[in-house]
C-alpha positions as CSV (number, residue, x, y, z in Angstrom):
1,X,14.7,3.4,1.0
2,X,15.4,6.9,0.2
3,X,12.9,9.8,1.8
4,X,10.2,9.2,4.2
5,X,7.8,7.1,2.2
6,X,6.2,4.5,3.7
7,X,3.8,3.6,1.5
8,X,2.9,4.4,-2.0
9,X,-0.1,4.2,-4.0
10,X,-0.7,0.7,-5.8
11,X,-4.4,1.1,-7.4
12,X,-7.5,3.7,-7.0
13,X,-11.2,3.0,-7.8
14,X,-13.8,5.8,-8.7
15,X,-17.4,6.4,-9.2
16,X,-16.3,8.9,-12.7
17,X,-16.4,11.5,-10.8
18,X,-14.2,11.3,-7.9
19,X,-11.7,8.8,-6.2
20,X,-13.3,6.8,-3.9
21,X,-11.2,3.6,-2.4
22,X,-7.3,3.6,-2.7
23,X,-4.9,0.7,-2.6
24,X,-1.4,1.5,-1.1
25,X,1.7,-0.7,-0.7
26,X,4.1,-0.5,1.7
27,X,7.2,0.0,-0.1
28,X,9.4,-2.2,2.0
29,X,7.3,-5.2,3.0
30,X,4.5,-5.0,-0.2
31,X,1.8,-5.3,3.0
32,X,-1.2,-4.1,1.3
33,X,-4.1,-1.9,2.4
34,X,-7.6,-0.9,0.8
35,X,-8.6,2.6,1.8
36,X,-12.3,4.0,2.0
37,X,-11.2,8.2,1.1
38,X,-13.3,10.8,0.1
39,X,-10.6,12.8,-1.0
40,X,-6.8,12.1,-1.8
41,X,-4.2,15.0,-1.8
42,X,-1.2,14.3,-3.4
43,X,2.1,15.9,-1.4
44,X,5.4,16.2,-4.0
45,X,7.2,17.4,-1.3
46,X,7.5,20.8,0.5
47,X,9.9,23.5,0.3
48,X,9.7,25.9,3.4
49,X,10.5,28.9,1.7
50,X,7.1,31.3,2.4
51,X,9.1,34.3,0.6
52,X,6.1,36.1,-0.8
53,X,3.4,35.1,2.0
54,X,5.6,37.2,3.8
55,X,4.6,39.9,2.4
56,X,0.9,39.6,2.4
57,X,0.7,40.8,6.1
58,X,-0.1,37.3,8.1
59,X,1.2,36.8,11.7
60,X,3.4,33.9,11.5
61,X,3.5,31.2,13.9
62,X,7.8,31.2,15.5
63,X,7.5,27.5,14.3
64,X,6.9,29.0,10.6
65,X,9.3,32.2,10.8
66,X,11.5,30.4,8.1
């Protein structure tokens, strides 16, 4: 397994509108779980480079200095 993914979407149901139950897999074993959501965000990965919200005058938490 390369990364940090456990799991990994298999199926999603909807109502036409929005996503209501999701089906994951674990990508090792293929154990699979049924999900009740009311939403679903969808993480590609995260670059912690905040470069330009620098700028914008926020106090930064040490843990997010960068």
């Amino acid at each position: 397994m390369i990364g940090l993914t456990t799991e990994v979407i298999h199926q999603y149901s909807n109502n036409g509108e929005t996503i209501e139950q999701v089906t994951i897999s674990h990508v090792e074993t293929d154990e699979i779980q049924v999900l009740n959501v009311d939403a679903v965000i969808v993480n590609h990965g995260l670059k912690s480079d905040f470069g330009p919200l620098r700028d914008w005058g926020w106090i930064w938490e040490s843990s997010m200095s960068g």
